[in-house]
Structures are given as C-alpha cells and as structure tokens.
MARGU-696714 format. One record per atom (N, C-alpha, C): x, y, z. Coordinates in pm, whole numbers, plus 50000, padded with zeros to 5 digits. Each point is the difference from the previous one (the first is absolute). Example, Ala and Ser with C-alpha at 12.3 -4.5 7.8 and 13.67 -1.06 7.14 Angstrom:
BEGIN
513194943150780
499115011950000
500905012050000
499655010549928
500825011950006
499235010950073
END
This chain:
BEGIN
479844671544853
500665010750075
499205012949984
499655007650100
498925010250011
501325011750048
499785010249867
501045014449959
499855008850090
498654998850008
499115013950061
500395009950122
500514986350094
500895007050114
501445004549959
500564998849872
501415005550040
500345012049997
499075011849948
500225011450049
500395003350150
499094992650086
500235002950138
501004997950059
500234984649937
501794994550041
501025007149974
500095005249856
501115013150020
499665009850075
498995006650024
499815007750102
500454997350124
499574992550022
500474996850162
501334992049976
500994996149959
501525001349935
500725012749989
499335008849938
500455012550005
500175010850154
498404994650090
499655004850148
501444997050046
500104987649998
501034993750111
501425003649991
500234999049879
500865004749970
500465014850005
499025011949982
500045009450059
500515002150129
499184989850103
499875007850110
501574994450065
500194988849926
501164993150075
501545007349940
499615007549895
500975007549963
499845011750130
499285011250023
500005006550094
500054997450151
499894991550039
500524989350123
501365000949973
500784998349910
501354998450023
501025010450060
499325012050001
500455005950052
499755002050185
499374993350081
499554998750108
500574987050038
501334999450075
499984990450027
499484992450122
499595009750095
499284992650104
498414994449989
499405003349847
499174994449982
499854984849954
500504993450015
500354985749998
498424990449960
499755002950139
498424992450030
499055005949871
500075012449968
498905007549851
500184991849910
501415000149951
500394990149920
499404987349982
499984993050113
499674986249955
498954999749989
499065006950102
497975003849938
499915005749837
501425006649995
499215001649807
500314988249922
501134990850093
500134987849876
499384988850031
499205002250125
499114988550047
498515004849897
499495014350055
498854998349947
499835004149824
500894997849941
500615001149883
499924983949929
500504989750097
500114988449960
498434993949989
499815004950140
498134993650003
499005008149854
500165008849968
499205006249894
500934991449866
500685002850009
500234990549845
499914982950034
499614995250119
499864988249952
498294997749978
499515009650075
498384999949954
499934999849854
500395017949924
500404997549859
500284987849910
501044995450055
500144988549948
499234992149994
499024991650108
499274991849952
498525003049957
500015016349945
498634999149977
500295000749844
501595007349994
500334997449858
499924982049929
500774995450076
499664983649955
498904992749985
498865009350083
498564997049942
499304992350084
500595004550189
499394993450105
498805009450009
499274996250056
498265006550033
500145009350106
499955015250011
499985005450070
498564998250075
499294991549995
499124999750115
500154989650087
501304993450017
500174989750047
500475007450162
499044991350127
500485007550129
501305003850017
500944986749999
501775005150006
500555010149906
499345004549913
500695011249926
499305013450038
498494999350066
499585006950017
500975005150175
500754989450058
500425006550127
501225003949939
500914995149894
500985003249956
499965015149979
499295003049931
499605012749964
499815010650126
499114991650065
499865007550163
501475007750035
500594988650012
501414998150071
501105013149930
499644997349846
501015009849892
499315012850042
498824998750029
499515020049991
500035005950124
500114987550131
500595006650141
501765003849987
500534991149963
501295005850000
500725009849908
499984997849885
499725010949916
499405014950036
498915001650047
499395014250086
500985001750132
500404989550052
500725002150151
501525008749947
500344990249860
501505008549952
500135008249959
498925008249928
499885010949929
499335010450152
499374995350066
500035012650133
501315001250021
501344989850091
501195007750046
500735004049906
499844994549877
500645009549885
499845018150009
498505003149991
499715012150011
499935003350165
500394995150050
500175002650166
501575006049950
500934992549959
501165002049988
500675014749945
498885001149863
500475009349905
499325011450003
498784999950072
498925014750016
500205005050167
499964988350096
500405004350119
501255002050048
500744991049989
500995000150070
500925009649961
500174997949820
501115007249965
499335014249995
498994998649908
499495017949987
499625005150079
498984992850112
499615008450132
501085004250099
500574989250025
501055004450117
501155003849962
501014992949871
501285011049982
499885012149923
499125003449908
499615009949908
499395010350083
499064996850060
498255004950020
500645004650169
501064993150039
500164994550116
498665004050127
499314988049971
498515000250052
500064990650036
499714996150156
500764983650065
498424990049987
499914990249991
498824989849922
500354991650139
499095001450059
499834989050173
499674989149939
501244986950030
499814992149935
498184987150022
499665007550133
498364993550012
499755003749917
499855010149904
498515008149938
500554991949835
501154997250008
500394985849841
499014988050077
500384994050097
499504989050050
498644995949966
499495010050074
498785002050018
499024998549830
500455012349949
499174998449877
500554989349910
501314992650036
500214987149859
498824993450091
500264994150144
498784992950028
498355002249954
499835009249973
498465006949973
500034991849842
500655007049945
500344995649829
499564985949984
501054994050053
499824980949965
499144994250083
499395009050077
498664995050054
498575000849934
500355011049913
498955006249924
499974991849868
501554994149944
499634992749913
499704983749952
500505001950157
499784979650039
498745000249955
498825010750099
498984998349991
499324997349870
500435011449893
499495002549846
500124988049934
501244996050019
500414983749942
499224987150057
499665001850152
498834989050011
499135003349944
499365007949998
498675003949917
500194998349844
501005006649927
499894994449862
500394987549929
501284995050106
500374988949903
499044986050083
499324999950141
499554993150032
498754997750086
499255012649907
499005004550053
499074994450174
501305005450051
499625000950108
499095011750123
499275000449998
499025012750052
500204998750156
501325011350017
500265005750181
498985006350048
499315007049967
499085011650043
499004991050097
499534990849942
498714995650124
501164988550099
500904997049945
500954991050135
500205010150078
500405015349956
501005004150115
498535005450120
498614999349908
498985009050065
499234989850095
500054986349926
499284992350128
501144991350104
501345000449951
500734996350102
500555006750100
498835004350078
500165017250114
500784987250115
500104986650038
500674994950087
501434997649980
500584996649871
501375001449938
500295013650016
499345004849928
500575019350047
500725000750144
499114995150105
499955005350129
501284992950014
500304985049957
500844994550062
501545008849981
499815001649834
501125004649944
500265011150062
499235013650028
499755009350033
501285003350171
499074989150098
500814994950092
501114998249978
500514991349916
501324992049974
500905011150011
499325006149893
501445012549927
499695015450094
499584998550108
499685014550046
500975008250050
501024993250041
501865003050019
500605002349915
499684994549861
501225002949863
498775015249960
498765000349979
499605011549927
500165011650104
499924996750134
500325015850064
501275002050008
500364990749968
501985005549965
499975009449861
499664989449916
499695007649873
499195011949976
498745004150091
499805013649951
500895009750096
499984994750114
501075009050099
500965002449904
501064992549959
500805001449879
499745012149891
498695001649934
499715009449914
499685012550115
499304999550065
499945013350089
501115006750040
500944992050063
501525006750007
500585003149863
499674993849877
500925004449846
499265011349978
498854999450036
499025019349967
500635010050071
499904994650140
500455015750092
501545000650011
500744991249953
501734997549967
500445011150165
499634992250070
500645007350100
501854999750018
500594985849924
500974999750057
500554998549873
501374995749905
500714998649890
500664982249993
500514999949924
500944988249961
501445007950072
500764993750108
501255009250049
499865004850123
498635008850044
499545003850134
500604993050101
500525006250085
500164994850131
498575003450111
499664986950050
498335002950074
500424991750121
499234997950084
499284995050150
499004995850043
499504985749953
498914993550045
499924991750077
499345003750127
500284987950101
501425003050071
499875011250011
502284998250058
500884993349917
499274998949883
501184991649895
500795008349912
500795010549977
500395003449906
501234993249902
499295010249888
501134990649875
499325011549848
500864995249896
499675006849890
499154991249907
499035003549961
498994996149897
500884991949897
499854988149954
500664992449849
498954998249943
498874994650067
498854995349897
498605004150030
499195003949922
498395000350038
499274989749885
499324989450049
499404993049894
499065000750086
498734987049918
498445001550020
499534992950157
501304994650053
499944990050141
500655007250111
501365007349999
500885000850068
500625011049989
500665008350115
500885011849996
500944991949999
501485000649950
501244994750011
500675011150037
500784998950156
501185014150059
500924990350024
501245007049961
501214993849985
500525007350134
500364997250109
500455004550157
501695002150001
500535003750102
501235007349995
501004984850016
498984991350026
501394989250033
500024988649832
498875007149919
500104998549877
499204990150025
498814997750038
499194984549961
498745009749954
499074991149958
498785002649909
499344992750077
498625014050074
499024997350078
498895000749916
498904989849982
499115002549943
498455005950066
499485008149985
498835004550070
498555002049910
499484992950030
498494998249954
499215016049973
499405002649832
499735008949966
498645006650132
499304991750060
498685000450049
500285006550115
501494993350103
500695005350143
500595013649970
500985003149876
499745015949942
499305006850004
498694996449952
498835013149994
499345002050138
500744990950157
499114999850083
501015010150072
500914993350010
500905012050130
500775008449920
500415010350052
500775014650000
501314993549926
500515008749910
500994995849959
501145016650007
501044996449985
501135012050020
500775002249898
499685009649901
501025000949906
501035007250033
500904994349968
501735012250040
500225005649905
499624998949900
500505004249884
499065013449930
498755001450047
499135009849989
499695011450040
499475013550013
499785005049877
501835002249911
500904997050131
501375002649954
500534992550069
501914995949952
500604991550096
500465007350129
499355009350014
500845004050173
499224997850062
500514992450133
500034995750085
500655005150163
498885005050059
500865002250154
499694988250080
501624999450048
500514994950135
500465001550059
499334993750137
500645007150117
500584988450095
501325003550054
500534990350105
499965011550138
499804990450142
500174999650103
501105001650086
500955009950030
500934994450165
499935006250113
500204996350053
500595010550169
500645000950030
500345013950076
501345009450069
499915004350094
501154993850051
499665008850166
499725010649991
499155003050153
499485007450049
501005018250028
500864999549960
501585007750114
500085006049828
499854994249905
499975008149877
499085010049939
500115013849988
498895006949936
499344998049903
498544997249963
499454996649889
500195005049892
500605016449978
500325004449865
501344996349964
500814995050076
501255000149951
499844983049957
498894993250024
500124985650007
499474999649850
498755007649934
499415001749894
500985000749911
500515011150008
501835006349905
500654990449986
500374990150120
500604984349978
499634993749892
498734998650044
498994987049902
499955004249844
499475014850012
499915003249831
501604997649957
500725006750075
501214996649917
500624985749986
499634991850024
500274984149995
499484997849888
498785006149972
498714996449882
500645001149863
500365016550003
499885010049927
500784992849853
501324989550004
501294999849951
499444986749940
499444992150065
499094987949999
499914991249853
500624992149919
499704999049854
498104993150005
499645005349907
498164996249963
499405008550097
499755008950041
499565011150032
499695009749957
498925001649987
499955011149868
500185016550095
500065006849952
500505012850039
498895010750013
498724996149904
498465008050025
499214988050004
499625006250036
499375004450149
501404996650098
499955010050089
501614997250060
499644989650154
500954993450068
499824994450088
499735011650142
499344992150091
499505008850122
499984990250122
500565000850104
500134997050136
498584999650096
499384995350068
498555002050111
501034995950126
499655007150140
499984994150100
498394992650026
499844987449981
499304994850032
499134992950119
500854998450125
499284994350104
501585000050092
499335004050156
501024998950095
499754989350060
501164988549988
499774984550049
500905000250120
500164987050034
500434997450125
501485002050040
500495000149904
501434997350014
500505008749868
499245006349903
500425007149927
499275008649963
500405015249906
498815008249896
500164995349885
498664993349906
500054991749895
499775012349905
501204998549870
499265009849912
499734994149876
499625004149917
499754990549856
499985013249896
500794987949930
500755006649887
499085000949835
499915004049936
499015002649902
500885000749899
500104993849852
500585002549864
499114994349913
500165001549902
499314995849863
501134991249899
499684987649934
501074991549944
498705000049851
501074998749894
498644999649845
500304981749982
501194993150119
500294988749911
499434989650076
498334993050018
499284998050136
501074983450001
500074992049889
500334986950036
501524996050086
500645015249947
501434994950143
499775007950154
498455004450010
499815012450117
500924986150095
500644990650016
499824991050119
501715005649996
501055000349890
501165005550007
500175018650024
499295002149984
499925018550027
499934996250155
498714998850024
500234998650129
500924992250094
500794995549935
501164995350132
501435007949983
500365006549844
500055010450016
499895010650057
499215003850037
499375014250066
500384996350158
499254988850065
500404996550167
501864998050026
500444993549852
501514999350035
500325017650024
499645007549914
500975014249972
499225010450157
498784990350029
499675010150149
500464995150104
500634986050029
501374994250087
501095012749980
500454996749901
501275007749964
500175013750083
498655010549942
500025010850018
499645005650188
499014989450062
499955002150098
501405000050111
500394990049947
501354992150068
501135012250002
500365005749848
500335013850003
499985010950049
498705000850024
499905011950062
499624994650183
500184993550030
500174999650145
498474991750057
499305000749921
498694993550060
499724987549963
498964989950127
500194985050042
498364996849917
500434988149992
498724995449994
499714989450092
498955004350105
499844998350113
499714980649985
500444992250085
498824984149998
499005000650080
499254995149921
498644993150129
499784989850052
500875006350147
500554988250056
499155006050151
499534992650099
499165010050115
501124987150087
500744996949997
500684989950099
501135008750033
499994999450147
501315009650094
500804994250053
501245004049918
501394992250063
500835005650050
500145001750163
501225012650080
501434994249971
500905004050010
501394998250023
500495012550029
501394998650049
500725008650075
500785008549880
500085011449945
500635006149940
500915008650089
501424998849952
500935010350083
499865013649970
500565006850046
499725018549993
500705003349861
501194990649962
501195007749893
499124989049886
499444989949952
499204995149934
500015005449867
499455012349992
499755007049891
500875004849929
501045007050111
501745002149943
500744988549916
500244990950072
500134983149964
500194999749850
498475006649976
499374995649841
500625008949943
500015012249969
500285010249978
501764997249971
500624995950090
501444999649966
500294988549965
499474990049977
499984987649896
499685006349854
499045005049975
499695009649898
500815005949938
500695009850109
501085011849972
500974989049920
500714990250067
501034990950002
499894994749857
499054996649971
499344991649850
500495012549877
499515010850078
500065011249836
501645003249998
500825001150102
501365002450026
500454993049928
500024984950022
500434990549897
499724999749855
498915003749975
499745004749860
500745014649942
500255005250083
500605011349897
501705004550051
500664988550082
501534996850026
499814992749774
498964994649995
500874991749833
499805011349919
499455013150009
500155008449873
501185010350015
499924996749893
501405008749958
500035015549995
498255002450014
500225020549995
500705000850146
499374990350105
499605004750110
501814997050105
501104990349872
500884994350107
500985014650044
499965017049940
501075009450093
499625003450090
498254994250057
499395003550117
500614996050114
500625009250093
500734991150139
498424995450096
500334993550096
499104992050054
498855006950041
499935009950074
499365006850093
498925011449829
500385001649933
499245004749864
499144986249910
500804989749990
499224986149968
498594999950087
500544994150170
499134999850070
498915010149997
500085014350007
498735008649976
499344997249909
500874997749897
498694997249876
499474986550039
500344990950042
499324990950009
498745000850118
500405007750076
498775003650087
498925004749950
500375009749858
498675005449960
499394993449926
500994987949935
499414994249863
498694989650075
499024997149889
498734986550026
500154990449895
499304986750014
500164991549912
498445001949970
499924998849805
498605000349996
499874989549888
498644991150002
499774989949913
499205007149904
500534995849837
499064998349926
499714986349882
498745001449968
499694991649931
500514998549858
499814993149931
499744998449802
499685008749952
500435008249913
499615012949931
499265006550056
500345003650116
499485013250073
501105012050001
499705011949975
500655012649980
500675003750138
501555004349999
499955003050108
500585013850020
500225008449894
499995011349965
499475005349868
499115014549935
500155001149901
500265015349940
500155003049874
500585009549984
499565015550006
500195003150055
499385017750053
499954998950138
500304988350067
499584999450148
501445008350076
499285009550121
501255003650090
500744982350097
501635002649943
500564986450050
500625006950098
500094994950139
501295001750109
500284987350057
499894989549903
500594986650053
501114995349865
500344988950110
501354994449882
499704984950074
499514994349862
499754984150010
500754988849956
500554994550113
500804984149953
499414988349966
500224994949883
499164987550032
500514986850042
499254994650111
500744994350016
499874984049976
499074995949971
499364986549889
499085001549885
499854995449917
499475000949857
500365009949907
499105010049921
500715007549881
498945007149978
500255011949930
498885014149977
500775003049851
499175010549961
499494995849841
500295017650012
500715007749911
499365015549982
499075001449874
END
C-alpha cells in the first residue's frame, strides 16, 4: 500500500466537502452539485489505485486521469462562476456578467487544457498536425462558419451592450422582451408569451429597436377622422381631453393633437402621448380610441365612414322632429321615476325635458371635477360613479 498520496485524498475530501457544504445553500444549483460529486468520485478513484500500487503509466489511468483533471477544472470554473460572478459581480457589485462572455472563456479554458494534457500525459505534438493539416482546417473552418459568426457576433453585441436582459426591442417586426443572450441566440419572449429565438449573426446585420432606451418613454400616436362640419380647434380640445384622464399616460411631456391630412370623407387628426409602460402600449391604446368615441359622441361630432357608395331614399320634411320627440319622450320617462322632479306639473316636467341630453360615458372617465363652473344636474341612468 503506497501512503504517499493520502495527503491529497484528504485534501480533496476536505474540497468536496467544502464546496458541497456551500452549495447547500443554492438550491437551484442542483446540476453543480453533482459535478462536485462526480468529479470528486473520479479523482479519488485515480488516488485510489495509484495508492494500491497500480502503475501510473499505464494508458487507462493515464485517460483516467485525463478524464479526473477535465472535470475537476470544469467544476471548480462554475464554482467560481457562481461565487466571484454571479453572486459578487451582479448582486453585490451589481455588474451584469453576459452570460456569452462565461461561455465563451470556460470554452477557451478546457480547450487550452485538453491540449496541455495531450501533450503531457500523451505526448502528443498538435503544433505540426494543426500546421500541415491546412485541408481539415478548411473543412472544419467551413463546417462551423454559422456557429463562430454567431459566436463572435455574440461577443460584439456583449461589448457594445446595446440592449439589457428585460429590454423591450424590434427585430424584424418582431417585438418582445430580451430573456436570454448566449453565444448562439437572442431569446425574446413576445406579448403572446412564446420564446422567439434569433441568431446572434441576423442581430448584428439588421436595425434593431430598443423601447426601452435611452429611457422608457415612448411616443404614440393613434389616427381618426371627423367630419368635415366640425372646427378643427374645438376637435383638438375633444381629443386632448379624451387623452388627458387616460390611465398609463404619462403627463410630461404632455399629450398634443396634429391635423394631419384632409381625406375623402374626413379631416384625419393624430393624436400624440407618451406611455413609460411599452409592453401593455397595445391596452393604452384601446383605451385612448375607446375614451375618443366617448368624447366625440359627446360633444356632437361623427366619425365619418368610408363608404363612397350612394344610397337615395325619401326622407319626410318632419323626419328630424320625429327624432327629436322620441328623444324628448325617452328623457320624460326618465325623470316621471324621480322623486325631486314628481311636484313638477306637466307642462314644467316637459320643459325640462326639452332641454335635457343623454350623454355616454365610459369606465373611469371623469365627468365632473372639483373647481369646475357646474350648471348641470346629472341623472344616472345605467351603471355607477365613484366621488
């Protein structure tokens, strides 16, 4: 029985045990774990049989060995990946570590020491293979010319960090928020929640859109048209005030109205706001078109169709009256059930009902607020308001 190695054996007893004590506190490190008790097992069984007095120059111990000093170096990198990067750089340091630029250099590492290990334990001499096999090169060269321009594309984007882990971006008309950057692939997670993967190499070629950069605001603008029979400033005053009340809207930069283009059947104006929250811009904005229904409809103005097809019919002369005292008739009935209004004799009911209008509003839209001059008195007459 040969002693000589058991210093090392407690040593590396003591390693493992170390590290698997500090693992315990990580529980999603699972997979670390078993590389320290895998390449833990392979080094003490080498130990072992060189302690029992097998020939370390024997080839199978010599790959054994191979085998113990690749994995062993592979466990002790994500160890210190774990405990110098992850934890001290990014939650301490909070200094974010692109997970290519780990990739990248463990690959460099165990490439660098495969090599050392052919050369010492089996004196193998790479230098004139890799120099006169210029046709393997080429082949290999070829083979992999898609994975390495991914891969340096990959490091060129981790240098100039144009975009974050979280970013909301636009490549290709694809948007979605950044989950992953590794040494192959952008990973954007999209609004209907799937994971698009996009090739590091197609990144560095076309334009990409960060939403999230130099800040999260964001202007947008929606589109409508109004008839023609409406004045454009009073139509603006409409629109901002539809905006203005708007939830996710930010308030600075304030919203602004354009008359934009006189179309066929309508004046198109477009509406301008700024939102900081880009991944629900798709609920703001239906928001915003519901509360400029509302407000147009309110205040008396159409939104014209584009429709160029002409359909005559005969309208009578009293037509318009018709409507009007169907109208009248509707609000009469509504305010015969209140009780301020029942010492009103008929002919005082009826006036007020001539003057009164019915007006729609939406979901938490304001329909008075406080300091404002009031000369109305509002019934409601479906749903509920909030003071």
């Amino acid at each position: 029985m040969n002693w000589t190695h058991l210093s090392e054996a407690v040593f590396l007893g003591l390693a493992v045990g170390i590290m698997l004590w500090i693992l315990k506190r990580h529980d999603d490190r699972k997979a670390l774990r078993i590389w320290v008790i895998v390449s833990g097992s392979i080094l003490g069984l080498y130990l072992a049989l060189i302690m029992i007095g097998v020939s370390p120059e024997l080839v199978s111990i010599k790959v054994l060995l191979a085998i113990a000093i690749m994995t062993a170096a592979n466990t002790v990198f994500k160890f210190l990946t774990l405990l110098l990067w992850e934890h001290l750089a990014r939650k301490q340091m909070e200094l974010p570590i692109p997970r290519l630029v780990v990739d990248v250099l463990s690959f460099m590492l165990m490439a660098t020491l495969a090599v050392v290990l052919l050369n010492t334990l089996f004196g193998v001499q790479l230098t004139a293979f890799l120099v006169t096999s210029t046709v393997l090169s080429a082949v290999i060269g070829l083979s992999l010319q898609d994975i390495l321009g991914n891969v340096f594309a990959g490091l060129a984007l981790q240098m100039e960090r144009p975009y974050e882990i979280k970013d909301w971006v636009e490549i290709k008309g694809i948007q979605g928020a950044i989950e992953e950057m590794n040494w192959r692939v952008l990973m954007l997670r999209t609004r209907s929640n799937d994971l698009i993967a996009i090739p590091n190499s197609t990144v560095s070629k076309t334009e990409v859109i960060n939403y999230s950069k130099p800040t999260k605001l964001h202007l947008t603008k929606i589109q409508v048209g109004v008839a023609y029979t409406h004045p454009p400033e009073k139509v603006k005053q409409v629109l901002l005030s539809a905006v203005s009340d708007t939830t996710g809207i930010s308030a600075k930069p304030s919203p602004s109205a354009f008359l934009v283009d006189f179309g066929d059947s309508s004046i198109n104006y477009e509406v301008r706001f700024w939102i900081t929250d880009f991944p629900r811009k798709p609920q703001i904005c239906d928001a915003v078109r519901s509360r400029i229904w509302y407000c147009l409809q309110r205040a008396g103005m159409s939104i014209p169709f584009p429709i160029r097809d002409v359909y005559l019919h005969n309208v009578s002369s009293d037509h318009e009256e018709k409507l009007r005292a169907e109208l009248r008739d509707d609000i009469l009935r509504e305010l015969k059930k209140v009780d301020l209004f029942k010492p009103l004799d008929d002919n005082e009911i009826n006036l007020l009902a001539g003057r009164s209008s019915i007006f729609r509003y939406t979901r938490g839209e304001a329909m008075v607020r406080q300091g404002e001059f009031a000369d109305s008195l509002y019934l409601i007459r479906n749903g509920s308001v909030e003071v």
